[in-house]
DRENDO-1510 file (C-alpha; in Angstrom, 1 decimal, always signed):
<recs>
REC; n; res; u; v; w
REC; 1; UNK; -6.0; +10.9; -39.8 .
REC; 2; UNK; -6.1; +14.3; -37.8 .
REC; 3; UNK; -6.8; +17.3; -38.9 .
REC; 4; UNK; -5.6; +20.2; -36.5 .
REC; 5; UNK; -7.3; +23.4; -35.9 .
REC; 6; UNK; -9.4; +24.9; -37.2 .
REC; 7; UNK; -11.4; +21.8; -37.1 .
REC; 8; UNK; -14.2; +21.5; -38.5 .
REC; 9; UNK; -13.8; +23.5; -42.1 .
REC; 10; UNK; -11.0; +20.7; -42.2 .
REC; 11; UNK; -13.3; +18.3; -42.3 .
REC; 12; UNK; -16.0; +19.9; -44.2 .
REC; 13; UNK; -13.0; +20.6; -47.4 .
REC; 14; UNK; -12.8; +16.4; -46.9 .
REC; 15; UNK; -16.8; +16.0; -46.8 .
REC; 16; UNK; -17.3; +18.1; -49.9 .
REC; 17; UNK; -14.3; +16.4; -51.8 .
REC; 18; UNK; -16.6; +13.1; -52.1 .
REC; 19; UNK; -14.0; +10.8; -50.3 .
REC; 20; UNK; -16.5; +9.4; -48.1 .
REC; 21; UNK; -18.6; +8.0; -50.1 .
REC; 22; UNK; -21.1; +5.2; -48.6 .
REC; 23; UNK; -19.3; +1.9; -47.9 .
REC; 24; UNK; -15.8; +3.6; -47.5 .
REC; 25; UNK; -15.7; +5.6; -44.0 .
REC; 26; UNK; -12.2; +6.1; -43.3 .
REC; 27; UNK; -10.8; +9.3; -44.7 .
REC; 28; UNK; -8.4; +9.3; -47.6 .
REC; 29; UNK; -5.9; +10.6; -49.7 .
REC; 30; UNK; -2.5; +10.9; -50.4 .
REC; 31; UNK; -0.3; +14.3; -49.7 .
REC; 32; UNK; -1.9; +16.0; -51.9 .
REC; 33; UNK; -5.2; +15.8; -49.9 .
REC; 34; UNK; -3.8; +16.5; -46.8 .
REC; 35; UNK; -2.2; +19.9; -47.8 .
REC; 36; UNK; -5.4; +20.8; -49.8 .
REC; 37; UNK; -7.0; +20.3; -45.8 .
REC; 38; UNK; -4.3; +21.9; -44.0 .
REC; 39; UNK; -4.8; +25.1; -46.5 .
REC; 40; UNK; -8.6; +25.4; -46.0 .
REC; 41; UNK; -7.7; +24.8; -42.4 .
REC; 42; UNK; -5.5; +27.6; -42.2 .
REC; 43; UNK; -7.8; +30.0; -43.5 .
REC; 44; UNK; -10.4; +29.8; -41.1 .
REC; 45; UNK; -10.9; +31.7; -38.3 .
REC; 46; UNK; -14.0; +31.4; -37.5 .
REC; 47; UNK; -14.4; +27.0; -37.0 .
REC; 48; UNK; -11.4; +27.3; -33.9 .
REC; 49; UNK; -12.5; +25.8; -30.5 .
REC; 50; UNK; -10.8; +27.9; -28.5 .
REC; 51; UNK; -10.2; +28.6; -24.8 .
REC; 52; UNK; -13.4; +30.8; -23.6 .
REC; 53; UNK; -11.9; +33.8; -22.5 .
REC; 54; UNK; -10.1; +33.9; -25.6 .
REC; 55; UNK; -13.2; +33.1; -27.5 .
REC; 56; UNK; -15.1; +35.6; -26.3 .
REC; 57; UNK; -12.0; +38.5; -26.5 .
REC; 58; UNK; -12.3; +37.5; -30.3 .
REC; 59; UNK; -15.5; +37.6; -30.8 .
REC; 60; UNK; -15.8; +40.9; -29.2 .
REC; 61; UNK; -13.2; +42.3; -31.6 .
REC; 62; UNK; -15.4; +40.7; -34.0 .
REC; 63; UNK; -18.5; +42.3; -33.6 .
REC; 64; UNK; -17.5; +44.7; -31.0 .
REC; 65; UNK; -20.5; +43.6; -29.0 .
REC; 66; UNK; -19.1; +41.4; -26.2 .
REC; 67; UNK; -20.3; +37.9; -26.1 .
REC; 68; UNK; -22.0; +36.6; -23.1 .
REC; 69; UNK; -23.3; +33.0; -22.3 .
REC; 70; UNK; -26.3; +31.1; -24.0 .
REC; 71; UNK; -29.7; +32.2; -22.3 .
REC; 72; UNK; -31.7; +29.6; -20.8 .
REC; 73; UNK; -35.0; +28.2; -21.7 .
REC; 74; UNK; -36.7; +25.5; -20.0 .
REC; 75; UNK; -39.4; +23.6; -21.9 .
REC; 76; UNK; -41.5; +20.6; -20.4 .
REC; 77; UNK; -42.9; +18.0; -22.5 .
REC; 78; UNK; -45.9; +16.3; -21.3 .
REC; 79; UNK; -48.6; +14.1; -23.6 .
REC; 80; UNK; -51.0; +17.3; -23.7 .
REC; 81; UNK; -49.1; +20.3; -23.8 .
REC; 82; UNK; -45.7; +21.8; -23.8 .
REC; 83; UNK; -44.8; +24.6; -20.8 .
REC; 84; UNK; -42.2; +27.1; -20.9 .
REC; 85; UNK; -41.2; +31.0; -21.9 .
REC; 86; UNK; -43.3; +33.2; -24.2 .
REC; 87; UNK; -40.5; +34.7; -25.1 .
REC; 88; UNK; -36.6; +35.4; -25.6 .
REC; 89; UNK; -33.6; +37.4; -26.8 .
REC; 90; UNK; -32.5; +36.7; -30.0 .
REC; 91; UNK; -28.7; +35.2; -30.0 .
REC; 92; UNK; -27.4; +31.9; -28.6 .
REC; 93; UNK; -29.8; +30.0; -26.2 .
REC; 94; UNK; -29.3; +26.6; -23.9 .
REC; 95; UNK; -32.8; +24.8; -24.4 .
REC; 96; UNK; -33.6; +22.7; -21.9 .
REC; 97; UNK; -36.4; +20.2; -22.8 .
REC; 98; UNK; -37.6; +17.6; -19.5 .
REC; 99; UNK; -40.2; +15.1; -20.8 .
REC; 100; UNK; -42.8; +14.6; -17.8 .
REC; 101; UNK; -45.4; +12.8; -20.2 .
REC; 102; UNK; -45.7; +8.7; -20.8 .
REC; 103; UNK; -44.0; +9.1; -24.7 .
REC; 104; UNK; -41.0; +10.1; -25.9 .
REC; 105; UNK; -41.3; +13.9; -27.2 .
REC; 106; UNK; -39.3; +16.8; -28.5 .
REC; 107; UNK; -39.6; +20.3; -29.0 .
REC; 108; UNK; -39.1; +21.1; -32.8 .
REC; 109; UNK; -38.5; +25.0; -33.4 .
REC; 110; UNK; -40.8; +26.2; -36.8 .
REC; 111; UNK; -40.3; +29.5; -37.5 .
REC; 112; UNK; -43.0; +31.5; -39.2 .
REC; 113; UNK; -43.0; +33.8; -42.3 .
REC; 114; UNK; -43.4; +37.4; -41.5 .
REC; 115; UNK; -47.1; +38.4; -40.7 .
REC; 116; UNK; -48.0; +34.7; -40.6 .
REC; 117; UNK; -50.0; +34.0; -37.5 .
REC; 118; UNK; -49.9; +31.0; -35.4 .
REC; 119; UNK; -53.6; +29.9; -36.1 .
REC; 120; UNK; -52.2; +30.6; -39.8 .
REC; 121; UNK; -49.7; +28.2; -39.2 .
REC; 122; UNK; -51.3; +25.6; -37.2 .
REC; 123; UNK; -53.8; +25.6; -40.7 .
REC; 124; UNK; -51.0; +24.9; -42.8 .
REC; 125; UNK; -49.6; +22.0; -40.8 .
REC; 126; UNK; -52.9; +20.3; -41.2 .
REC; 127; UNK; -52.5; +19.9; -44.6 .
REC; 128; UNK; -50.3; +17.0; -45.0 .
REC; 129; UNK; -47.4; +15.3; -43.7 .
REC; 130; UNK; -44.6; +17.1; -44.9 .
REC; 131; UNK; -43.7; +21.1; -43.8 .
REC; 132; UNK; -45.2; +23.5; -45.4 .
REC; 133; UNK; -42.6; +26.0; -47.0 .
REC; 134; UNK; -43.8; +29.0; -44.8 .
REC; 135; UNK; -42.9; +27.2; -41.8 .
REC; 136; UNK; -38.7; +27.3; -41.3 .
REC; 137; UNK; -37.5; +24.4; -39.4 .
REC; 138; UNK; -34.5; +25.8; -37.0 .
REC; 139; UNK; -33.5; +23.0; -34.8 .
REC; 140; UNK; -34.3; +22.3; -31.2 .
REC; 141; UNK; -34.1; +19.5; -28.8 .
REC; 142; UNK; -34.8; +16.0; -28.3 .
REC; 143; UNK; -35.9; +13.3; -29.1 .
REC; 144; UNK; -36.2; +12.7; -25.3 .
REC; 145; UNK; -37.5; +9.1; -23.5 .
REC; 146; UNK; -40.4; +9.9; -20.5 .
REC; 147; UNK; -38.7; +11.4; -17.3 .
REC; 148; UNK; -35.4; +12.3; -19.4 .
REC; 149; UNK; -34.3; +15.8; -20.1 .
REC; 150; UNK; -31.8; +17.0; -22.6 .
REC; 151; UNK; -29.3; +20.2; -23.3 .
REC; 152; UNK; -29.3; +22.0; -27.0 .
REC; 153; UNK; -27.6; +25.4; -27.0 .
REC; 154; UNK; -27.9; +27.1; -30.5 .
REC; 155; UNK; -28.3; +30.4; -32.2 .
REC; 156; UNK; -31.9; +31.6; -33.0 .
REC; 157; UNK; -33.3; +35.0; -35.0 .
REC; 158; UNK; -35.9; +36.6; -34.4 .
REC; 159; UNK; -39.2; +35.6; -35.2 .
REC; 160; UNK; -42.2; +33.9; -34.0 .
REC; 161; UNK; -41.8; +30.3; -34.0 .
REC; 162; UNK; -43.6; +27.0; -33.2 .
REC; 163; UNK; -42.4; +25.0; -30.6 .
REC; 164; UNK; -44.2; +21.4; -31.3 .
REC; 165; UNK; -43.7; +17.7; -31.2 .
REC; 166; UNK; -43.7; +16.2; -34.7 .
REC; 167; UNK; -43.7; +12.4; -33.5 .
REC; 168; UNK; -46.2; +10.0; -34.0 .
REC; 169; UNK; -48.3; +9.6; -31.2 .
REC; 170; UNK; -49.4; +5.8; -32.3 .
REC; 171; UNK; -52.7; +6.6; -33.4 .
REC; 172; UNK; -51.0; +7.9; -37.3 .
REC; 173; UNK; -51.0; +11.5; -35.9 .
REC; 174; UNK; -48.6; +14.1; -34.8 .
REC; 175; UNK; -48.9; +14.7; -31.0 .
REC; 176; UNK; -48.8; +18.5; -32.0 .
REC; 177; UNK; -52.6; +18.0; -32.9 .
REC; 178; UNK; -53.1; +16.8; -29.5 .
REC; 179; UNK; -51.6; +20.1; -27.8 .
REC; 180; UNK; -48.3; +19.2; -28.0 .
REC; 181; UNK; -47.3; +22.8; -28.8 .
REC; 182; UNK; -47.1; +26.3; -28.2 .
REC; 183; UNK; -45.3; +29.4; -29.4 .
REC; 184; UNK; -42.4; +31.3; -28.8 .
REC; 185; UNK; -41.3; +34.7; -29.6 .
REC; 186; UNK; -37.8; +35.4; -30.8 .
REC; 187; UNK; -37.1; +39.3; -29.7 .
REC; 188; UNK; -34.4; +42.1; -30.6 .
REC; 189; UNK; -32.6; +42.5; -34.1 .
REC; 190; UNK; -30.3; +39.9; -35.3 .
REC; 191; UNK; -26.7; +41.3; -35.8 .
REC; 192; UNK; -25.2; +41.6; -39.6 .
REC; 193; UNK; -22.7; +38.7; -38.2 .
REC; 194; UNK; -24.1; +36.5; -35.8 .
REC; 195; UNK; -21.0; +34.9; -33.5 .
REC; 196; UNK; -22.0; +31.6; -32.3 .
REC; 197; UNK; -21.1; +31.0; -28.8 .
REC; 198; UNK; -17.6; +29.3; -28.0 .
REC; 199; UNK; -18.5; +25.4; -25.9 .
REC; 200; UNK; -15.2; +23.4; -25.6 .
REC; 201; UNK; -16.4; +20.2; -26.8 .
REC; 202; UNK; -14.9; +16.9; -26.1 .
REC; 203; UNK; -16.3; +15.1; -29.0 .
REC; 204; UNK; -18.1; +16.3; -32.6 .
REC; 205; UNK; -19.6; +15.1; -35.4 .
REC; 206; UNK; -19.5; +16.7; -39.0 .
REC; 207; UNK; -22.3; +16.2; -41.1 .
REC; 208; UNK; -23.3; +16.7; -44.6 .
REC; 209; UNK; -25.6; +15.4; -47.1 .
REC; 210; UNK; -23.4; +12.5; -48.1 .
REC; 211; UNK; -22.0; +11.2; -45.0 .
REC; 212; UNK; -21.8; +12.0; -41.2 .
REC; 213; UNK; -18.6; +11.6; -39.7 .
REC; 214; UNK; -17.7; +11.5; -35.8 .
REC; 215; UNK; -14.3; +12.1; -33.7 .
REC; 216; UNK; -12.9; +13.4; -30.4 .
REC; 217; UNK; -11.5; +16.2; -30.1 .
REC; 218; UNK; -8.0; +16.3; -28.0 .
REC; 219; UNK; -6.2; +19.3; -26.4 .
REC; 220; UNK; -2.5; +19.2; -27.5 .
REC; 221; UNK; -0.8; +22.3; -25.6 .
REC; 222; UNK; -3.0; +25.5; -26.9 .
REC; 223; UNK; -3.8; +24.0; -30.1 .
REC; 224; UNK; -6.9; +21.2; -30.9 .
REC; 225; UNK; -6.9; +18.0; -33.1 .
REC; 226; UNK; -10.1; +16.6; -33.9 .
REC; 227; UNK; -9.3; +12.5; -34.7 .
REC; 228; UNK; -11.7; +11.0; -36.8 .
REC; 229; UNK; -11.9; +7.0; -36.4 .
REC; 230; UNK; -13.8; +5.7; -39.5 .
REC; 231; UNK; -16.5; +2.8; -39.1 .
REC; 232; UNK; -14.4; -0.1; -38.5 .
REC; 233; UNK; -12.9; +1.9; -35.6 .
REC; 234; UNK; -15.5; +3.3; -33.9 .
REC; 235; UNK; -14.4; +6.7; -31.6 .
REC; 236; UNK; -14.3; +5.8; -27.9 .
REC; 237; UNK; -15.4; +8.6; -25.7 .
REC; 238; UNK; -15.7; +8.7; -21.4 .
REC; 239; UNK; -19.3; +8.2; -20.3 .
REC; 240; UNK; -21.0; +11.0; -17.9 .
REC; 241; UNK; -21.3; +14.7; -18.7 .
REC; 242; UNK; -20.3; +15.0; -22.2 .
REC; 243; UNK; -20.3; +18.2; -24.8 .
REC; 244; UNK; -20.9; +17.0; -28.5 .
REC; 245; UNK; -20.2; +19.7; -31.0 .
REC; 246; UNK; -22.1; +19.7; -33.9 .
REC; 247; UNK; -22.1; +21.2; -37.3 .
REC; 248; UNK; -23.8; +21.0; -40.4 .
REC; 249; UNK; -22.2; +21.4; -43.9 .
REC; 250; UNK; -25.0; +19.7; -46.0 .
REC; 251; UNK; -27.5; +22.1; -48.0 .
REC; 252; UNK; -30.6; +20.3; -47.3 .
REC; 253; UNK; -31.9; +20.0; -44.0 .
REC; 254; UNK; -31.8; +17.0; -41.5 .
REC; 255; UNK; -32.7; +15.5; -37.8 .
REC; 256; UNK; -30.0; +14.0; -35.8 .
REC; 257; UNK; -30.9; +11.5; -33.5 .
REC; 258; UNK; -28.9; +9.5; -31.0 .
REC; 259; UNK; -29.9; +6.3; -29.7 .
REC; 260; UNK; -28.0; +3.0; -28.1 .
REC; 261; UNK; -27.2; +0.8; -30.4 .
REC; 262; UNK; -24.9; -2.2; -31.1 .
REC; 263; UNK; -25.2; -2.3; -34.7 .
REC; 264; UNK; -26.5; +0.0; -37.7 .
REC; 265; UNK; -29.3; -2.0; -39.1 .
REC; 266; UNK; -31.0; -0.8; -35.2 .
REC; 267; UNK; -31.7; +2.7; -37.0 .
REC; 268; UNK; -34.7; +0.8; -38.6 .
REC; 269; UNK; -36.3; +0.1; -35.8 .
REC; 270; UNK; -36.6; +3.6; -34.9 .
REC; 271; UNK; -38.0; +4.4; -38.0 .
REC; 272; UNK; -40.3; +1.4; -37.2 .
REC; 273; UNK; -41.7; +2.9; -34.0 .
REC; 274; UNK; -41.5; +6.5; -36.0 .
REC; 275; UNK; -44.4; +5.5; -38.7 .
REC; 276; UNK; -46.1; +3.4; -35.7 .
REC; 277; UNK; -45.4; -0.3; -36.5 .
REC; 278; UNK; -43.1; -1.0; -33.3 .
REC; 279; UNK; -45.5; -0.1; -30.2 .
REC; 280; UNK; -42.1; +0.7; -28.3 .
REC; 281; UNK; -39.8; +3.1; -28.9 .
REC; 282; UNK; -35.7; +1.9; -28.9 .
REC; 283; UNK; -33.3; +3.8; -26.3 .
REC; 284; UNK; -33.4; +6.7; -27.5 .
REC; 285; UNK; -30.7; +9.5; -26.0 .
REC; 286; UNK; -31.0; +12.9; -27.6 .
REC; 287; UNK; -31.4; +14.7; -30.5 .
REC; 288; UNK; -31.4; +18.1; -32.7 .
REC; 289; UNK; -34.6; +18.0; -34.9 .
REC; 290; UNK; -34.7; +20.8; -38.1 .
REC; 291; UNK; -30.9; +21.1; -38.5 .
REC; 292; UNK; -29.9; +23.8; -41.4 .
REC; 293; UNK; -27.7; +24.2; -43.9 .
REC; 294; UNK; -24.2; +26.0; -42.2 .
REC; 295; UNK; -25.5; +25.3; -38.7 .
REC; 296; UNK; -23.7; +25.0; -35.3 .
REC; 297; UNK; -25.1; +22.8; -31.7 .
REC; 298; UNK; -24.1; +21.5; -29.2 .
REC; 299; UNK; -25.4; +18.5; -27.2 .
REC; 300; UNK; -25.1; +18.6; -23.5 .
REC; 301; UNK; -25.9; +14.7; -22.9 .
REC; 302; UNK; -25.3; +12.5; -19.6 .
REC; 303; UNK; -24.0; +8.8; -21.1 .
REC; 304; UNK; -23.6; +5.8; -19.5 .
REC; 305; UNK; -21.1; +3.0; -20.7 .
REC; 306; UNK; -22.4; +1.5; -24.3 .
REC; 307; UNK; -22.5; +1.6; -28.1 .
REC; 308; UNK; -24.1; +5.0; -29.6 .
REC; 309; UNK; -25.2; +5.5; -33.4 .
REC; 310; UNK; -25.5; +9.4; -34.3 .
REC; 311; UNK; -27.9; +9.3; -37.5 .
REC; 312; UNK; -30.6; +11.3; -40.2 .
REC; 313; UNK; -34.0; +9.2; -40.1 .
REC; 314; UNK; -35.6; +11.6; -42.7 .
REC; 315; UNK; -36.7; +10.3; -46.0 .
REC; 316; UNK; -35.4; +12.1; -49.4 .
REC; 317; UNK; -38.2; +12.3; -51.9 .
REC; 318; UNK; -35.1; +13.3; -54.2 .
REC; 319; UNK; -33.7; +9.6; -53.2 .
REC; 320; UNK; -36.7; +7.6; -51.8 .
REC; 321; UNK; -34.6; +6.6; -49.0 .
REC; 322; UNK; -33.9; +7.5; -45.6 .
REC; 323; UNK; -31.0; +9.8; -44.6 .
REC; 324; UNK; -29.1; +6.6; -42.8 .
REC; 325; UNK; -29.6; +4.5; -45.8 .
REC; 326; UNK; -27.4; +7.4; -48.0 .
REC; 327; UNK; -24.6; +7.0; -45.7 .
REC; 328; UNK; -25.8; +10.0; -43.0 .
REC; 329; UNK; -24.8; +8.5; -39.6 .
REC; 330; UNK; -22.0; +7.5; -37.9 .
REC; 331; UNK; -21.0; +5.1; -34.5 .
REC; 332; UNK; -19.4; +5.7; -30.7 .
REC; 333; UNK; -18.7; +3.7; -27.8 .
REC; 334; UNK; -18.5; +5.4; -24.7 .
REC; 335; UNK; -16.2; +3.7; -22.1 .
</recs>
């Protein structure tokens, strides 16, 4: 089925309507469905992947503030220590994460309650597995395999935040307690309505809390369709520089990873090498740890020719099951 513009609060009317439900991927429903879509889709302004020139003319309208490009910040990864900015202007940033250490690693973005220190914060990590509620995840990059980098561009407040590693280093602990981290400061005064920045996008994937769904998205004249193949159709994109668009409808929170992989039951074997009982990690591509509820990303990837599963590895204590196992992931094959 397609949905034209705007896109993606198309697809989130569809997400939230329960038709995908695990074990039924492809999107139904008769007319009635599709003119209940069209309407949200017509009242939307703000989900449109526009031209940029135009984006940015609306956006400026918007706000009145005119919108400039994401600001770059360039992160390296090694297996003692994370390099990279002190600090940054609040808005839409490109982080770039390069992984020069012997692991995979990723740079998860914690940001800290008001007045909390870092030392604070670094105390309150220690004391279990699981995030402490001061600590805010807000996205970030990777995961990312040794001598890889990878693209994120996101909004971010202001704030001090932890940039860390959460993965297990094989020994049962996080490589954050090995020095994997350092902080970052978020500067200036968030805007009453933050405008994300405008990325045409060839592909995206919609995700929610019941089911992740993945399309292309084509240029028809001036207008976009977004076509979403469901899992016994698997989207074909072109290999090389690719833009994946993504955004999250769900309310709880939840990592994306992408990895090569022929088949779905391969998502466990991350989570294998994740709790440390597979010494070697699978091919793993890219990734947006911490997403929020309401959130908007964009990967920047480089991908060769192969099959590519998108998928949530978390584990629900409200379930006792992993995000994937709920129906939160979804397949491509790039040509």
């Amino acid at each position: 089925m397609r949905a034209r513009t705007p896109l993606l609060l198309a697809l989130a009317a569809l997400l939230a309507s329960g038709g995908c439900k695990k074990g039924r991927r492809a999107i139904q429903g008769g007319a009635a469905a599709v003119a209940e879509t069209r309407a949200a889709a017509e009242q939307s302004t703000q989900a449109e992947v526009l031209d940029p020139s135009e984006a940015l003319a609306a956006a400026s309208r918007a706000t009145g503030t005119p919108v400039g490009p994401p600001k770059v910040i360039a992160f390296t990864a090694t297996d003692t220590g994370i390099t990279g900015p002190d600090s940054v202007p609040n808005g839409a940033v490109e982080i770039r994460l390069t992984n020069r250490g012997q692991a995979p690693h990723e740079l998860r973005l914690l940001r800290l309650a008001p007045q909390m220190t870092a030392e604070q914060a670094m105390a309150a990590l220690s004391q279990g597995p699981d995030l402490p509620r001061s600590l805010s995840p807000r996205g970030g990059a990777g995961p990312v395999m040794p001598g890889k980098s990878t693209t994120v561009v996101e909004l971010l407040g202001p704030g001090t935040y932890l940039a860390l590693c959460h993965l297990n280093a094989g020994d049962g602990k996080a490589w954050y307690t090995k020095g994997v981290v350092r902080t970052l400061t978020v500067t200036g005064v968030a805007p009453a309505r933050p405008q994300p920045p405008v990325i045409p996008a060839g592909s995206a994937i919609v995700t929610s809390d019941k089911t992740w769904k993945f399309g292309v998205s084509l240029r028809t004249s001036s207008q976009r369709t977004l076509l979403i193949e469901g899992r016994n159709r698997r989207t074909d994109i072109p290999g090389g520089d690719n833009i994946i668009m993504l955004e999250h409808y769900g309310r709880e929170g939840h990592d994306a990873v992408i990895m090569r992989a022929t088949e779905p039951r391969q998502m466990r074997e991350y989570v294998a090498w994740l709790e440390g009982r597979r010494p070697d990690p699978p091919d793993i591509v890219g990734g947006i740890p911490g997403l929020v509820p309401q959130m908007r990303a964009w990967f920047h990837l480089q991908l060769e020719p192969g099959a590519y599963i998108i998928f949530c590895p978390n584990f629900h204590q409200r379930t006792g099951a992993r995000g994937f196992e709920l129906g939160e992931y979804d397949q491509f094959v790039v040509k």
